[in-house]
N, CA, C and O atoms as a GROMACS GRO file, in nm:
protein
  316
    1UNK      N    1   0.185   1.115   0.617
    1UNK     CA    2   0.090   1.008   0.624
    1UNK      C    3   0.151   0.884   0.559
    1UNK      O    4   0.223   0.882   0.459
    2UNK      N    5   0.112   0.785   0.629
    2UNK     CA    6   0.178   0.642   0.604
    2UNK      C    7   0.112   0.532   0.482
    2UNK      O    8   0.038   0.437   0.512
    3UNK      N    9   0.153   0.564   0.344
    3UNK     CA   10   0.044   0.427   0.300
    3UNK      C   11   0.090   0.268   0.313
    3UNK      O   12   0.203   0.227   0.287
    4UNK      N   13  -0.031   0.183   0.362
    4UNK     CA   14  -0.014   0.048   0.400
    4UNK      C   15  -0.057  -0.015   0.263
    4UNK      O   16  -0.172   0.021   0.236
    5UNK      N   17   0.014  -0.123   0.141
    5UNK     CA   18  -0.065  -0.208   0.060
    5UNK      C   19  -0.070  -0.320   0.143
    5UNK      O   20   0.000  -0.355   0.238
    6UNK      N   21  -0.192  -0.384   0.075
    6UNK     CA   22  -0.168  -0.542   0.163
    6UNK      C   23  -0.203  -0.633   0.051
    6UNK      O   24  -0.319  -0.672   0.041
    7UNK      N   25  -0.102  -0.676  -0.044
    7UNK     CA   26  -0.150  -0.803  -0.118
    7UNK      C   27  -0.254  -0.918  -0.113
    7UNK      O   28  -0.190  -1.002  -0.050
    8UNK      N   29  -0.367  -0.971  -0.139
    8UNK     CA   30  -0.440  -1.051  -0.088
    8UNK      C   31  -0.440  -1.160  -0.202
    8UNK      O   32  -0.457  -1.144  -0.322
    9UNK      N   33  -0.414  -1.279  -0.129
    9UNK     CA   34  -0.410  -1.422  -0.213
    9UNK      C   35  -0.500  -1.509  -0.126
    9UNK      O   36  -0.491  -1.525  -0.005
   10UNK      N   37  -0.592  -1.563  -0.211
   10UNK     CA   38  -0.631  -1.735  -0.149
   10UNK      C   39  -0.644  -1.836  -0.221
   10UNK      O   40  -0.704  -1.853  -0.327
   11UNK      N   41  -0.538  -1.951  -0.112
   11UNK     CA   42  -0.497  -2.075  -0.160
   11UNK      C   43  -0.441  -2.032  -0.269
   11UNK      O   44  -0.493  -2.084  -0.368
   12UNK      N   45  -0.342  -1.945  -0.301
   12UNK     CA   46  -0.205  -1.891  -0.380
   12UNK      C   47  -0.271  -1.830  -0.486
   12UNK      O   48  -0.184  -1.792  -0.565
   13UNK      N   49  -0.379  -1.803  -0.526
   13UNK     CA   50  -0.420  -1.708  -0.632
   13UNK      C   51  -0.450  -1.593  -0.591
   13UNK      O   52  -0.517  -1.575  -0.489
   14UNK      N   53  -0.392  -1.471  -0.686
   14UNK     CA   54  -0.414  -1.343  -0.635
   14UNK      C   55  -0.529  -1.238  -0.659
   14UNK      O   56  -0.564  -1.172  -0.757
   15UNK      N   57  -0.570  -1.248  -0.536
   15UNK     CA   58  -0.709  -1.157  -0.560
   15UNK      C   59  -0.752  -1.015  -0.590
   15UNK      O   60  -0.854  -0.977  -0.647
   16UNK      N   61  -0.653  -0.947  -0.541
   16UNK     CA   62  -0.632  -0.826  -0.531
   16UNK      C   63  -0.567  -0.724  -0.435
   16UNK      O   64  -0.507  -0.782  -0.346
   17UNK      N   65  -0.562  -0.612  -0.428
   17UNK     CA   66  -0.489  -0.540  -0.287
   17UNK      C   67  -0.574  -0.435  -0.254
   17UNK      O   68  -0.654  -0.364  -0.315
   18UNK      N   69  -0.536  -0.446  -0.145
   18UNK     CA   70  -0.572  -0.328  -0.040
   18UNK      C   71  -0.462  -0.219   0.030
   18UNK      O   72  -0.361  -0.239   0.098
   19UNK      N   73  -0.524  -0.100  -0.016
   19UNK     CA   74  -0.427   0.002  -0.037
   19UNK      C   75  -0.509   0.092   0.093
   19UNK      O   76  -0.630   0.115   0.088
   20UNK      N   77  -0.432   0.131   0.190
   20UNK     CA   78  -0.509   0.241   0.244
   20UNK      C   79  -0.385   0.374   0.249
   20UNK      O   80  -0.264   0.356   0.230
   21UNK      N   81  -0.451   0.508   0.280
   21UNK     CA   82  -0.375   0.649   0.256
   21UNK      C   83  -0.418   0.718   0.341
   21UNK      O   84  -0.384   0.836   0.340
   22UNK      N   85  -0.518   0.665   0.456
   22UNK     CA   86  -0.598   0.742   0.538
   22UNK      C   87  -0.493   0.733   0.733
   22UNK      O   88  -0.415   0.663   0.798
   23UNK      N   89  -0.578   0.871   0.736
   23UNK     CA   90  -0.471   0.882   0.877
   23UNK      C   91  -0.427   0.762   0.950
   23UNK      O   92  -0.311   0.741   0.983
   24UNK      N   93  -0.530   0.683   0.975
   24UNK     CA   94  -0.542   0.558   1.072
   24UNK      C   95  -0.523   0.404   0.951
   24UNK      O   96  -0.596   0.305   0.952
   25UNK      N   97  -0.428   0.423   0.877
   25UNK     CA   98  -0.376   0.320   0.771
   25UNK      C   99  -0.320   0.190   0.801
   25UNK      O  100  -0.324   0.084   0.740
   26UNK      N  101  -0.247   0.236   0.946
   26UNK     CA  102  -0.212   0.095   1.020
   26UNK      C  103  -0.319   0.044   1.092
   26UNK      O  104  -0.320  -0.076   1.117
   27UNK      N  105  -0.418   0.123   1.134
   27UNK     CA  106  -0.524  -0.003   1.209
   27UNK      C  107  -0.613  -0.014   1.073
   27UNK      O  108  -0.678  -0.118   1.063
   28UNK      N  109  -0.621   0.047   1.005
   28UNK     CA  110  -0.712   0.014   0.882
   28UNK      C  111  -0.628  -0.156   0.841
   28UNK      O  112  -0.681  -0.265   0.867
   29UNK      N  113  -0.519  -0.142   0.789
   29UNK     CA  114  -0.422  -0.250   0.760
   29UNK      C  115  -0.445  -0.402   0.833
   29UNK      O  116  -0.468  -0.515   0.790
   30UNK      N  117  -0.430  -0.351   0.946
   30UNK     CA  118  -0.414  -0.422   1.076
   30UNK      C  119  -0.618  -0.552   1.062
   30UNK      O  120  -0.644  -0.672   1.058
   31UNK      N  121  -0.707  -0.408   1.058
   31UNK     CA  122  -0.804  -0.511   1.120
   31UNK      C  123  -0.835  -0.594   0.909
   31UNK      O  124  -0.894  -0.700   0.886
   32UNK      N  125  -0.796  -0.537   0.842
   32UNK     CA  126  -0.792  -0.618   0.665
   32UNK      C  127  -0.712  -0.754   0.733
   32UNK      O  128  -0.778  -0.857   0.741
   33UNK      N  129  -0.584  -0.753   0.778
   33UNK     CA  130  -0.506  -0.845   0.797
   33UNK      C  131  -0.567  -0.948   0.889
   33UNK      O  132  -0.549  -1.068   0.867
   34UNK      N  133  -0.649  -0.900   1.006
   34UNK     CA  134  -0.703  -0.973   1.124
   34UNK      C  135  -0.868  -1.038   1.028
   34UNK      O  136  -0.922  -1.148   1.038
   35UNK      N  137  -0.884  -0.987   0.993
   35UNK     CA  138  -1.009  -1.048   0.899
   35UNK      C  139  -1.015  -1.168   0.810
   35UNK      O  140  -1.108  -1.249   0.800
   36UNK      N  141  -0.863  -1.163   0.728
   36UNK     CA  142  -0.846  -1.225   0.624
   36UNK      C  143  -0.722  -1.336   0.678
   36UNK      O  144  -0.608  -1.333   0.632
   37UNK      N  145  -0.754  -1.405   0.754
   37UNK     CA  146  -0.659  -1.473   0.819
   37UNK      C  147  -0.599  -1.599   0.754
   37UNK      O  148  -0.632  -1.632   0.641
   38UNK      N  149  -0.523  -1.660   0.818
   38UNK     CA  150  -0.449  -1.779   0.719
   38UNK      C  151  -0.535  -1.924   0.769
   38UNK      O  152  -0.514  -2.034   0.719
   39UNK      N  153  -0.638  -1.894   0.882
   39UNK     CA  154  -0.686  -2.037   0.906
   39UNK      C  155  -0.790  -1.981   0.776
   39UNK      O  156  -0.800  -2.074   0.696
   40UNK      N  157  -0.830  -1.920   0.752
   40UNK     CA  158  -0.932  -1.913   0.583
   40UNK      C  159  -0.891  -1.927   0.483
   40UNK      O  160  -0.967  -1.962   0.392
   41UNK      N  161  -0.746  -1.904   0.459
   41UNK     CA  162  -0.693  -1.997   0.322
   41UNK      C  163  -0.632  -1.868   0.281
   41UNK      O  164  -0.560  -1.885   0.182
   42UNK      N  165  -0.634  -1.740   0.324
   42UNK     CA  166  -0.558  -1.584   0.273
   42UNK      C  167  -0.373  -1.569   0.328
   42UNK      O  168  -0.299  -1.559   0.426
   43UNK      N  169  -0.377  -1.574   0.216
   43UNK     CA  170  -0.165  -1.512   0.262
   43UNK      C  171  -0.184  -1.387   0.220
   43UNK      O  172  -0.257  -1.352   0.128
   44UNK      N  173  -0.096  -1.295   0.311
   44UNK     CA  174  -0.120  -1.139   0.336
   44UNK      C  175   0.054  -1.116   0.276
   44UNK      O  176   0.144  -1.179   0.333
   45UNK      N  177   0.077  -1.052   0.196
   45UNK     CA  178   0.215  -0.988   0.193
   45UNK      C  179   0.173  -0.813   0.174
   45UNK      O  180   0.104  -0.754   0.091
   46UNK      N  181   0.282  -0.747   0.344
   46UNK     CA  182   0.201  -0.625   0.374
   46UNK      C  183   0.330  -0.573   0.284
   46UNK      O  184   0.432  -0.632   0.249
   47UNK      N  185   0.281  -0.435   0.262
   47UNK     CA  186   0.415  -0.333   0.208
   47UNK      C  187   0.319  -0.154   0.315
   47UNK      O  188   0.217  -0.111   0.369
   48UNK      N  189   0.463  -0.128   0.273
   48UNK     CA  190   0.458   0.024   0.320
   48UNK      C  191   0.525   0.132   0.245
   48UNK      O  192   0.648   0.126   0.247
   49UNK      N  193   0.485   0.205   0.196
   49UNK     CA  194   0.557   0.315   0.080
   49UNK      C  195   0.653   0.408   0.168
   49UNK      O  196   0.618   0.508   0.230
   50UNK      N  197   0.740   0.372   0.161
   50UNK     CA  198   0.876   0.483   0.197
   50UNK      C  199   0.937   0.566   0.089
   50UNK      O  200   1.037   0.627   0.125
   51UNK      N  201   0.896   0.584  -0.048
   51UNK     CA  202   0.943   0.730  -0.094
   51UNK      C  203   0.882   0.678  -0.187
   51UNK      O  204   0.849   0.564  -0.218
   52UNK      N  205   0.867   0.819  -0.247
   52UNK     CA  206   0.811   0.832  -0.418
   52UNK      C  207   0.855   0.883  -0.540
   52UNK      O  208   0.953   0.954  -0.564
   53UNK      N  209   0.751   0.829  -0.630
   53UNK     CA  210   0.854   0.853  -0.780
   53UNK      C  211   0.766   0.976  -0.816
   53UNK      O  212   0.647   0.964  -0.787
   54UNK      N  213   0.811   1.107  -0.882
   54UNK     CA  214   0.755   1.181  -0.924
   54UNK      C  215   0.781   1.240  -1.051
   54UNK      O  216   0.900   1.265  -1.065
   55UNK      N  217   0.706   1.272  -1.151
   55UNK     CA  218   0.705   1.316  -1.262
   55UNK      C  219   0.670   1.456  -1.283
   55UNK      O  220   0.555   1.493  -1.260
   56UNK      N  221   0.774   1.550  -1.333
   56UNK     CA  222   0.748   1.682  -1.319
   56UNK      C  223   0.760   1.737  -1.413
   56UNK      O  224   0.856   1.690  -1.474
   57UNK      N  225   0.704   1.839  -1.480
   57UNK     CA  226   0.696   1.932  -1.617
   57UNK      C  227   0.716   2.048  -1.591
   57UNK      O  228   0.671   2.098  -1.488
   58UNK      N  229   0.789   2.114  -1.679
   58UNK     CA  230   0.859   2.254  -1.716
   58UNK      C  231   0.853   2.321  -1.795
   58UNK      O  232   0.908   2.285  -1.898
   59UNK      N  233   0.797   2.432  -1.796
   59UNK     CA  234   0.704   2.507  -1.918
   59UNK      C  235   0.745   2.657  -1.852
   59UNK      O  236   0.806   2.695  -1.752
   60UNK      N  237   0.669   2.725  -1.975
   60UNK     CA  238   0.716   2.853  -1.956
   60UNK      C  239   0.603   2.926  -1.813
   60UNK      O  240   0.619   3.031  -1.750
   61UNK      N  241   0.529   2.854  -1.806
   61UNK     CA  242   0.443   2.893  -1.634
   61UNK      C  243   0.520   2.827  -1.537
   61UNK      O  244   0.494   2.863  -1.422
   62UNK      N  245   0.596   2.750  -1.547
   62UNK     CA  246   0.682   2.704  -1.405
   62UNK      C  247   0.664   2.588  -1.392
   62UNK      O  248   0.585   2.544  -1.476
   63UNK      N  249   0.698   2.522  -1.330
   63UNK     CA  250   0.730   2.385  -1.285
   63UNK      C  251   0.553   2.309  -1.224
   63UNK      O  252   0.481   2.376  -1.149
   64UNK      N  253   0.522   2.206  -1.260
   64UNK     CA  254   0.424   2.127  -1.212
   64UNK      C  255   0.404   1.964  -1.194
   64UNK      O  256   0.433   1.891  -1.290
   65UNK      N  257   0.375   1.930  -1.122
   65UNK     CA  258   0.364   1.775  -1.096
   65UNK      C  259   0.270   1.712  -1.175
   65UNK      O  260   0.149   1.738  -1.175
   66UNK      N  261   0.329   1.623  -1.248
   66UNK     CA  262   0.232   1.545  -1.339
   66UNK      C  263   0.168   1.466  -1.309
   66UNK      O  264   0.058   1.444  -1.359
   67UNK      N  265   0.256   1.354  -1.153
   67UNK     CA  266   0.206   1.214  -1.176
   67UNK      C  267   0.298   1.165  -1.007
   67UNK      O  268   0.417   1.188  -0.989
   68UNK      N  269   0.244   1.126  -0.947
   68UNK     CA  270   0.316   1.036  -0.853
   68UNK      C  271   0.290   0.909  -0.796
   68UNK      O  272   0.181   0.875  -0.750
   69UNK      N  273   0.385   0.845  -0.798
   69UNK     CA  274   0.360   0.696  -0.767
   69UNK      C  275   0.435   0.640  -0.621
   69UNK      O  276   0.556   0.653  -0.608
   70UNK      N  277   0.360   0.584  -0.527
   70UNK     CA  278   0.395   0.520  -0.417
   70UNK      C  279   0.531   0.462  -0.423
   70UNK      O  280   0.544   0.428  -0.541
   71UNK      N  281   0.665   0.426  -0.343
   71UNK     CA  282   0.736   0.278  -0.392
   71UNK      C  283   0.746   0.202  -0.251
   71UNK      O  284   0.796   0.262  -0.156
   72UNK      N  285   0.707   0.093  -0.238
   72UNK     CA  286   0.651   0.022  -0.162
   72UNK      C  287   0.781  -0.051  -0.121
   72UNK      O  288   0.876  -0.061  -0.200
   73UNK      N  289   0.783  -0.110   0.026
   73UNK     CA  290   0.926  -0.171   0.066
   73UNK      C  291   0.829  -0.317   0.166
   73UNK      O  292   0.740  -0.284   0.244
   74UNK      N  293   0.856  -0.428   0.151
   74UNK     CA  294   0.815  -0.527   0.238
   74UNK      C  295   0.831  -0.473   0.354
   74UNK      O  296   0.937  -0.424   0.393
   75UNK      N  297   0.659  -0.482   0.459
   75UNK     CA  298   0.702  -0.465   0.584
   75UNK      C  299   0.613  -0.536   0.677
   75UNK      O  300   0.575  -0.629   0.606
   76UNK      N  301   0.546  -0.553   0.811
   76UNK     CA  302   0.533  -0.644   0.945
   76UNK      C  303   0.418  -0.505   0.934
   76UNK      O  304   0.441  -0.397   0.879
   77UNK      N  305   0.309  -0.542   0.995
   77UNK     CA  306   0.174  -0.462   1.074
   77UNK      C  307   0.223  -0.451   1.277
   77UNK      O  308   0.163  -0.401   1.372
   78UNK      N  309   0.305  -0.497   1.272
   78UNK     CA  310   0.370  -0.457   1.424
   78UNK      C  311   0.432  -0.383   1.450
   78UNK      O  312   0.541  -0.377   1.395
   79UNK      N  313   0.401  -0.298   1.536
   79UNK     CA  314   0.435  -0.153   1.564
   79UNK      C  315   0.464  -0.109   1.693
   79UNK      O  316   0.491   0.009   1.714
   0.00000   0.00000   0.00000
């Protein structure tokens, strides 16, 4: 499964992001991006997570995942 962030700024202050993780992440992405358009004053910088960082622990029960984090690469909603 593909996660899409989508940075959201208007008129250059940053508002917040939009993160989706759900099957349909690129049209989720896609209609955030078509909503929040640039004739309304929103600049979109999209990302897409292509690998992750993971944190793992080792104990005398075996190996377990602590913690994982997305790492996000600049990318285009065109597909």
């Amino acid at each position: 499964m593909t996660i899409y962030r989508i940075d959201i700024r208007h008129q250059g202050k940053l508002l917040g992001h939009f993160e989706s993780a759900t099957p349909w992440s690129l049209q989720a992405a896609r209609q955030v991006a078509a909503t929040l358009d640039a004739a309304g004053g929103y600049q979109l910088d999209v990302q897409v997570a292509r690998e992750e960082r993971r944190l793992i622990e080792s104990g005398p029960a075996g190996m377990r995942l602590v913690s994982s984090e997305p790492l996000f690469v600049a990318a285009t909603l065109d597909a």
